[in-house]
N, C-alpha and C positions, 0 to 999 in steps of 0.2 A: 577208802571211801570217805573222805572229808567233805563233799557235794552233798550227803546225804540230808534232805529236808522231813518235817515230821509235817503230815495232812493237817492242812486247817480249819478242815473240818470237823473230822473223827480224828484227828490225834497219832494216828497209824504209823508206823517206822517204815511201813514194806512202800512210800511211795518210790514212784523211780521216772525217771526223765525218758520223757517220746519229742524228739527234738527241741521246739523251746518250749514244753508244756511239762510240766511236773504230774504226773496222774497217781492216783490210789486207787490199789486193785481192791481192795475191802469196801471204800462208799463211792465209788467211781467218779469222785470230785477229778477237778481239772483245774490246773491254774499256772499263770504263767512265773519263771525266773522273781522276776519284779515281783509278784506277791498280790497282783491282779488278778480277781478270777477269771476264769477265760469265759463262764456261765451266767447270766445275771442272776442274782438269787432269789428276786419274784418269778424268775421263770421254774425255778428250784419247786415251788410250792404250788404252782399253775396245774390244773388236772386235764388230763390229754387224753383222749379215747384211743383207740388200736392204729387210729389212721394220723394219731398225730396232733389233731386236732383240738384248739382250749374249749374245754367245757364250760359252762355257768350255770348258775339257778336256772332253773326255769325252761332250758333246752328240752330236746325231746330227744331220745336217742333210740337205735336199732342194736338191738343183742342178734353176735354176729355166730355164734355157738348154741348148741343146745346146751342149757346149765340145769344142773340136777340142784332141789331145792334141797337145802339141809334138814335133816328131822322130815322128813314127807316125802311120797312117794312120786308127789309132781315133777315134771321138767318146765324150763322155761325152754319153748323152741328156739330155737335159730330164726331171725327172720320179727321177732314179736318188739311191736313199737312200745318205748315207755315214755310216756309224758310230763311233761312238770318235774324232773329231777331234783334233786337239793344235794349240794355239794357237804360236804362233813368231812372230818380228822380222819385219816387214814391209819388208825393205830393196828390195823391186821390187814389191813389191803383192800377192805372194803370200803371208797370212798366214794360212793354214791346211796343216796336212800332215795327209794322210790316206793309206789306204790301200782304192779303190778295187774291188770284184768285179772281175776277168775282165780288169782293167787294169792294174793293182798300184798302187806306191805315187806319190801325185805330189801337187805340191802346186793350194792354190785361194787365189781371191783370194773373201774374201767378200760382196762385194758380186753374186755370182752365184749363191747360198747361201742359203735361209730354215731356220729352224728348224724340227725336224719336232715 
C-alpha cells in the first residue's frame, strides 16, 4: 500500500480511494488525486436546514419534528414557525439561536429546521 494518503483535513491514515476521489471515513472530507478539494470550503461552514437549504440571519424557519425542551417539561411541536433566527458556532450541534412563542429563548440544531 504505497498509494496510501493521510486526510487533509483531520489528519486520518484510514482515508481510501472511491475512483478518482480520496475520501475519509472519520470527517467525511473528499478530495481529489491532485490535492484539490472536491468541496468548496465556504460551502464546509454554510448552515443548511433538513431540505438542504443555506440558512442566514434573519430567515424564518419551520421545525419539522416535535422537539422536547431540555430541563422542561414543554415540547416544541412539529409544524411551529420561528422568526428572526441568528446563526452561531456549532460547538455541540446546536447552530441556531432563536427565540421561541410561549417558550422563550433556546437554541436548534438545524438539521430539524426547513425554511419557511
Amino acid at each position: 500500500m504505497n498509494d496510501v494518503q493521510k486526510c487533509p483535513k483531520c489528519g486520518s491514515e484510514h482515508a481510501y480511494r472511491d475512483r478518482d476521489l480520496w475520501v475519509c471515513p472519520e470527517c467525511a472530507h473528499e478530495w481529489s488525486a491532485t490535492g484539490e478539494a472536491a468541496t468548496d470550503s465556504a460551502d464546509d461552514t454554510a448552515v443548511r436546514d433538513a431540505n438542504g437549504n443555506l440558512l442566514a440571519d434573519g430567515d424564518s424557519v419551520i421545525v419539522i419534528k416535535d422537539l422536547k425542551v431540555k430541563g422542561s417539561s414543554s415540547v416544541v411541536k412539529g409544524g411551529t414557525k420561528v422568526r428572526n433566527i441568528r446563526l452561531q458556532e456549532a460547538t455541540d450541534g446546536h447552530n441556531i439561536a432563536c427565540k421561541i412563542d410561549g417558550i422563550g429563548a433556546m437554541n436548534l440544531k438545524s438539521e430539524f429546521v426547513r425554511k419557511a
